[in-house]
C-alpha positions in Angstrom: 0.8 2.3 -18.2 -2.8 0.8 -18.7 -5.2 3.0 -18.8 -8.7 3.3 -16.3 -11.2 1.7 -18.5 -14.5 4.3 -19.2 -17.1 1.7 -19.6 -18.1 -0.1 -16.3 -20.5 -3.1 -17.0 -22.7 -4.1 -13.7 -23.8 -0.8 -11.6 -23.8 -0.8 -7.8 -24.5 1.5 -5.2 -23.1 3.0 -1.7 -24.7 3.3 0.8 -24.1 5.2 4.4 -22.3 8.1 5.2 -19.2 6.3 4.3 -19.6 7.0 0.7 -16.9 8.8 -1.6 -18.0 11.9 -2.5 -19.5 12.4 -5.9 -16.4 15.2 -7.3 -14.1 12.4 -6.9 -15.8 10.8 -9.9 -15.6 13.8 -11.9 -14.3 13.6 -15.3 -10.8 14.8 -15.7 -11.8 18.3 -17.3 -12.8 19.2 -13.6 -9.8 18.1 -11.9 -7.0 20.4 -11.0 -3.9 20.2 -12.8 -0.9 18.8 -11.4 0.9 21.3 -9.5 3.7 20.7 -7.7 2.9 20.0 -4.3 4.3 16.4 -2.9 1.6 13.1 -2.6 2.4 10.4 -0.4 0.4 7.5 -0.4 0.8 5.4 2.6 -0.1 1.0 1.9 0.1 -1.3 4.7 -0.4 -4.7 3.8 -1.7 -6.4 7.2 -0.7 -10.1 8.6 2.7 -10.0 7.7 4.4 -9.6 4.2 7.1 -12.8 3.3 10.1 -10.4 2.4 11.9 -13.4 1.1 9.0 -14.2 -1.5 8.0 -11.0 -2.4 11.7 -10.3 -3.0 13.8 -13.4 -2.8 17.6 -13.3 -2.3 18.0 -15.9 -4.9 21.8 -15.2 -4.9 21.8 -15.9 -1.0 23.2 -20.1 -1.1 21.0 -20.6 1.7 17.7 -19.5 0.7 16.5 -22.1 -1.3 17.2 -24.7 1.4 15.1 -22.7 3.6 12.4 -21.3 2.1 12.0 -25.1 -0.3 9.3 -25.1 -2.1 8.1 -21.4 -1.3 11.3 -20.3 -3.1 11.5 -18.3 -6.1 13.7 -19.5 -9.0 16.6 -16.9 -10.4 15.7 -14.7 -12.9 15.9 -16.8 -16.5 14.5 -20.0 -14.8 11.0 -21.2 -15.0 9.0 -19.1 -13.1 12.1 -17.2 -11.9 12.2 -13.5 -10.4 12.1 -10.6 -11.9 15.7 -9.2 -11.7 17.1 -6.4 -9.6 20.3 -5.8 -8.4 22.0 -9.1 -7.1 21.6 -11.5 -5.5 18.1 -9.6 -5.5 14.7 -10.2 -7.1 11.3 -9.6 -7.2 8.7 -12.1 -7.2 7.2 -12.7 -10.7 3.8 -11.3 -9.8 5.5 -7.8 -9.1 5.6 -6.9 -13.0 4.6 -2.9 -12.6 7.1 -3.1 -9.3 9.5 -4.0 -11.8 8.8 -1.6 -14.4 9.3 0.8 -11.5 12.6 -0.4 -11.1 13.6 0.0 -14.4 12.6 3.4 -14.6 14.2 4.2 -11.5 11.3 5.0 -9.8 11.4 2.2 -6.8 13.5 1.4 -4.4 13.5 -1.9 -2.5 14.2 -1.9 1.3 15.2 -5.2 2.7 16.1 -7.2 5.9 14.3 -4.3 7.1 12.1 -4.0 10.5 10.3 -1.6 12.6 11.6 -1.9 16.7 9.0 -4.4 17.2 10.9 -7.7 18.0 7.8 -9.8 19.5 6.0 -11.3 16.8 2.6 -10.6 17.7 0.2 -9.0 14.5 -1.5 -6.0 16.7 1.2 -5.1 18.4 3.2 -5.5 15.6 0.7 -3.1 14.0 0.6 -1.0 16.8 4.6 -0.5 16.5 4.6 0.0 13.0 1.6 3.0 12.9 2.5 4.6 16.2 6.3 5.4 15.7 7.2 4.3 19.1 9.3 1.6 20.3 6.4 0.1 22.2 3.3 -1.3 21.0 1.2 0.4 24.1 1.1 4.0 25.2 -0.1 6.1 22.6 -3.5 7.0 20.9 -2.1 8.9 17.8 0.1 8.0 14.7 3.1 9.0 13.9 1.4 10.4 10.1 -0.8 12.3 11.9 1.6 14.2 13.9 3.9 14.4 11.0 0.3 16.5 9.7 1.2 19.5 12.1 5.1 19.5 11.3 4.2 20.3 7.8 4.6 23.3 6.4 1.5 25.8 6.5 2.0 27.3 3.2 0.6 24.9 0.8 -2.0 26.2 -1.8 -4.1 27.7 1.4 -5.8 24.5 1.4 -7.5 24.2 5.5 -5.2 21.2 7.2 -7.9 18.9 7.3 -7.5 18.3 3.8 -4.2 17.5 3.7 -4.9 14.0 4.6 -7.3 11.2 3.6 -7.9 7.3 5.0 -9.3 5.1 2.5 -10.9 2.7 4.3 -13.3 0.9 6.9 -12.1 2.9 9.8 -9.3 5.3 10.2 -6.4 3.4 10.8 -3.9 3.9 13.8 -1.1 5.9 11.2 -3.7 8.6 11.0 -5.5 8.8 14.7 -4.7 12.1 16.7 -5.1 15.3 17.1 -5.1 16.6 13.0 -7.9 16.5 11.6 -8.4 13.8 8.4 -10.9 12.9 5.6 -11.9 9.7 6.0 -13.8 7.6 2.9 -15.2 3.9 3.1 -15.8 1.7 -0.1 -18.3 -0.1 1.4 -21.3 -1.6 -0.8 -24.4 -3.0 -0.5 -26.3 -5.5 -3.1 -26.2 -5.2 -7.1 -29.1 -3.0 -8.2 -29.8 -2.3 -12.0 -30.0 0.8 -13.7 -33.9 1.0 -13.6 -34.0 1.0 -10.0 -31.7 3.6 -9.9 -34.0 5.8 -12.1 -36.4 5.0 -10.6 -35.0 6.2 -6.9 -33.4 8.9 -8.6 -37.0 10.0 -9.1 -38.6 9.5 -6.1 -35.4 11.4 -4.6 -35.7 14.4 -7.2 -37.9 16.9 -5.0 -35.2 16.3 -1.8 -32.1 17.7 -2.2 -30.8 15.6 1.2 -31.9 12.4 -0.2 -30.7 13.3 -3.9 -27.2 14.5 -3.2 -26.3 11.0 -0.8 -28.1 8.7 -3.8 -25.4 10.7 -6.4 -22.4 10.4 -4.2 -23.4 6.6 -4.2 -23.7 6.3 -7.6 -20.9 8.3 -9.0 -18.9 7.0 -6.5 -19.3 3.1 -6.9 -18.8 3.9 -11.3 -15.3 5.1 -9.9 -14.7 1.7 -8.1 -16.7 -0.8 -9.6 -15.3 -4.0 -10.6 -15.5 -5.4 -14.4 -16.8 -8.8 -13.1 -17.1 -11.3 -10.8 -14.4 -11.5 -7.6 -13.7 -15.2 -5.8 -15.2 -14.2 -2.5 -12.7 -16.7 -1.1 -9.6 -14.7 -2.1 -9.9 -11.9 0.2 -8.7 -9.0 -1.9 -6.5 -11.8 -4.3 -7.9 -11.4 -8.1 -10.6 -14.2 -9.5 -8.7 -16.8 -11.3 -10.4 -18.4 -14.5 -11.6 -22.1 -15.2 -8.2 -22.4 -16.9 -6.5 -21.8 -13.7 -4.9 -18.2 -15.0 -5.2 -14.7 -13.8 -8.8 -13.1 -14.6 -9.3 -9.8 -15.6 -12.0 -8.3 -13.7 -10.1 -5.5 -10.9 -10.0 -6.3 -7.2 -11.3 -5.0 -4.2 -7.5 -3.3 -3.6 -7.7 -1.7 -7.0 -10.8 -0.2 -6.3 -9.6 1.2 -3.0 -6.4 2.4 -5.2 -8.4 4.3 -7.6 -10.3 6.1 -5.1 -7.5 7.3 -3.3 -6.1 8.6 -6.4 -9.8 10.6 -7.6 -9.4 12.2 -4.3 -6.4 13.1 -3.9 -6.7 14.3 -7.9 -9.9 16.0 -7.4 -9.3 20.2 -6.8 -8.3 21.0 -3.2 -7.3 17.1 -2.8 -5.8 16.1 -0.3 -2.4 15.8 -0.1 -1.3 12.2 1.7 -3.5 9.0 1.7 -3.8 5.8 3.4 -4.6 2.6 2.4 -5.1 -1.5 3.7 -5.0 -4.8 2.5 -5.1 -7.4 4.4 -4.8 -11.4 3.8 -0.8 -11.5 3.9 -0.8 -14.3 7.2 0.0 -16.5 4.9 1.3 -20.1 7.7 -0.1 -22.5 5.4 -0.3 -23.3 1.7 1.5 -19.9 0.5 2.7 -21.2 -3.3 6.1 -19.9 -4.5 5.6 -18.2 -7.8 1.9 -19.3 -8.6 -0.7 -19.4 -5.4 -1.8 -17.6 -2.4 0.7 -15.3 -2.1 1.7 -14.8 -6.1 -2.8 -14.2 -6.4 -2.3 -11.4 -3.7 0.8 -10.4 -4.9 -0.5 -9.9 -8.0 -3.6 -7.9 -6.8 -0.9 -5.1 -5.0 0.8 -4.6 -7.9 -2.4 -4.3 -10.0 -3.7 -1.7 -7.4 -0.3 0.1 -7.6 -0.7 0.3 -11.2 -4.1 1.5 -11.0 -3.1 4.2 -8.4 -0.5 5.4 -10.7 -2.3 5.6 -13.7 -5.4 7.3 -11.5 -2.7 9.9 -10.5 -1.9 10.8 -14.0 0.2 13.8 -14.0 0.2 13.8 -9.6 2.2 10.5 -10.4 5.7 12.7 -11.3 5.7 14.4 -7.9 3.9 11.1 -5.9 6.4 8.9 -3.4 3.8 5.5 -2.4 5.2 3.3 0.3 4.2 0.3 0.7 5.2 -1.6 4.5 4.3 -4.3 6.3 4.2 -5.2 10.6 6.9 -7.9 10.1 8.5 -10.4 8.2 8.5 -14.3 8.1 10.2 -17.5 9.2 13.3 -18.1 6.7 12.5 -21.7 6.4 8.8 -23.0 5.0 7.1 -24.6 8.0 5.0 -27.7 8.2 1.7 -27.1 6.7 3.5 -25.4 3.6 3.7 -21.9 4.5 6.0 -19.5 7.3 5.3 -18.1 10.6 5.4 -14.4 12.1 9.3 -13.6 11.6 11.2 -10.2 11.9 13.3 -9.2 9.1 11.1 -8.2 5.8 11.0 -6.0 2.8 9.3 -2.5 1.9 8.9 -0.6 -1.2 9.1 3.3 -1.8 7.6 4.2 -5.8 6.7 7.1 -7.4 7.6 9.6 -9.9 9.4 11.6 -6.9 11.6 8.8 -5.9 15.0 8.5 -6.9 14.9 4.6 -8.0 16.6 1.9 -9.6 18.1 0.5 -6.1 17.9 -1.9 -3.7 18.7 -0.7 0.0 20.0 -3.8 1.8 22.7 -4.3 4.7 22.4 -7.7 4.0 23.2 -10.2 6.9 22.8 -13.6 5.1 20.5 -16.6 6.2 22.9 -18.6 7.8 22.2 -20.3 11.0 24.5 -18.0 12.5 23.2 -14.9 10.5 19.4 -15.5 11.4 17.6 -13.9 14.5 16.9 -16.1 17.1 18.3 -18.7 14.4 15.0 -18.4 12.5 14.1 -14.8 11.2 16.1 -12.8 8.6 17.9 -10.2 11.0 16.6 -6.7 10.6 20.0 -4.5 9.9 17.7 -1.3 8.5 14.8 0.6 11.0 12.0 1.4 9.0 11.2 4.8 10.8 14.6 5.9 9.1 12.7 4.8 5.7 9.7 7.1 7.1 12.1 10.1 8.2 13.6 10.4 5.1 10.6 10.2 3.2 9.3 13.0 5.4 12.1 15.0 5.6 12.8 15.1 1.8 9.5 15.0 0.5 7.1 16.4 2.7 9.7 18.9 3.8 9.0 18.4 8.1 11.7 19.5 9.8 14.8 17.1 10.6 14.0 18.4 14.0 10.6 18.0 14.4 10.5 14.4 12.7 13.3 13.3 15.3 11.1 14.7 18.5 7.7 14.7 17.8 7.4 13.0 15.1 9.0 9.7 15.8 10.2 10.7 19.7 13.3 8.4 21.0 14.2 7.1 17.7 17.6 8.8 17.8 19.5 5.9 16.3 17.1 5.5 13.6 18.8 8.4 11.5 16.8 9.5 8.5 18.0 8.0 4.9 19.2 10.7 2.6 18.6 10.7 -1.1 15.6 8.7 -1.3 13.9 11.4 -3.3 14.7 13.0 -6.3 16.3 16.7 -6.4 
């Protein structure tokens, strides 16, 4: 895997309470080593994930007639997928993914849903962080109460370490009664490194002053990006005069290699959280190369950064990556999809016992499709989340199943997602 690059050329600072704290930035002598004690990272990629372009059924004989020119070629074609177990792919963009794969290290849910049938992006949101059936009537996540469900024994750190949102705001998944860390990447204005002697200086005789200006600075160093980003792209990498990818890291893959200095730093915590958003993709989504490929391409860079940010954390790590809903099946008019139903996920990590794709597959037929225009959910993605917690995290079968994730009895937990 590629490693973190040492030398960061523009310096910018954080500012506000928000900031990361300076120990994450620590080089590696000072971090603990990797014990082993389960990580779960948590992505949720708001707006609504195409499934069927992030991993097209290109063996399914209707898909191509559906999806037109937003499908992805078979693998060996121009452009094609990368290859998984047939008739699946995954989108070309999804190169680390892939290496996953081959290591058996991923495993690829499809046709794939949350109870949510209503198409609507915050309820839809709602569904998928709450645990419930319903979009309304809880405050709290169901990560957060999976928090007090875990057992106490681990390396006697306190419980509010266990968890950490990378982020604006604490997300929904991690609201409730357990305590969590929460850490915000925000940044404010390129300054040069004179300026920051000089308010290093004028910050040297107070210790308040001095201590938030270091957290800033060690903290953007950990995050900073290696050039310019298209403000347009909305977390989707810079692309170059030539029209290719550029180099320079994205906002995601900053996000990603926080989350994995903190959870790596010692007494870390244990499970994180992170966003993206920009996947509403109704109009002008590209197949292979485009909107979606650019974004596409900016997940699985972050994944790869989290990963390699992990470093030895990465054998005992699990990273799931969901989305609220699927898409149409068929491209709509202004050459992209619409809210659907059925959709993908994606469980990585040294932990995970890989090399599969999980699909009850139900076709995209007219008569197969939901409503006769989603792909037809035939897997519940809180049996995704109770296995993960059941076999990883070690919760209790019977505590996932009433507190946890309470009235989900037919959404039994999926066994051997994990390795043994």
């Amino acid at each position: 895997m590629r490693g973190i690059p040492n030398a960061l050329s523009r310096r910018r600072f954080l500012a506000g309470a928000g900031a990361l704290a300076a120990t994450a930035a620590l080089p590696d002598l000072l971090f603990a080593k990797a014990g082993g004690s389960a990580r779960l990272v948590v992505v949720i990629l708001r707006g609504a994930l195409d499934g069927l372009a992030a991993v097209p059924p290109y063996g399914d004989p209707d898909y191509v007639g559906l999806h037109r020119d937003l499908a992805i070629a078979a693998p060996g074609l121009t452009d094609g997928a990368l290859d998984l177990a047939a008739p699946f792919g995954l989108h070309p963009s999804l190169e680390f993914l892939h290496e996953r794969y081959l290591a058996k290290e991923l495993v690829v849910f499809h046709a794939v849903a949350s109870p949510y049938r209503d198409r609507s992006h915050f309820d839809g949101q709602n569904v998928l962080e709450n645990g419930l059936g319903h979009p309304l009537g809880s405050a709290d996540g169901w990560l957060n109460r999976a928090l007090a469900a875990l057992p106490r024994a681990r390396g006697g750190a306190a419980l509010a370490e266990h968890a950490v949102a990378i982020g604006q705001n604490v997300p929904l998944i991690l609201r409730g009664a357990e305590p969590v860390l929460a850490k915000s990447p925000l940044t404010t204005p390129d300054v040069d490194d004179d300026l920051l002697a000089r308010l290093a200086d004028l910050y040297s005789k107070d210790d308040w002053f001095s201590a938030r200006l270091s957290e800033a600075v060690q903290s953007e160093r950990l995050t900073d990006r290696l050039a310019e980003q298209d403000p347009a792209s909305d977390g989707a990498p810079a692309m170059s005069a030539e029209g290719g990818r550029a180099k320079p890291t994205d906002r995601l893959t900053g996000i990603a290699r926080m989350a994995a200095a903190v959870m790596r730093a010692e007494g870390g915590p244990e499970i994180a959280v992170l966003e993206a958003t920009g996947w509403d993709t109704h109009a002008n989504q590209g197949g292979a190369k485009g909107t979606l490929a650019q974004r596409l391409r900016a997940l699985d860079d972050a994944l790869r950064a989290l990963a390699d940010g992990l470093g030895p954390l990465w054998a005992d790590s699990a990273v799931l990556v969901v989305t609220e809903f699927g898409r149409t099946a068929a491209m709509n008019g202004t050459r992209g999809t619409d809210h659907g139903t059925g959709g993908c996920a994606f469980l990585a990590g040294g932990a995970v016992n890989g090399g599969r794709v999980v699909a009850d597959w139900p076709g995209l037929s007219p008569g197969a499709l939901l409503e006769r225009r989603d792909l037809k959910p035939t897997l519940d993605l809180r049996s995704v989340f109770k296995g993960v917690l059941v076999e990883h995290l070690r919760v209790d079968g019977a505590a996932s199943a009433s507190h946890v994730f309470p009235d989900s009895g037919e959404a039994r937990p999926l066994r051997g997602l994990i390795r043994t």
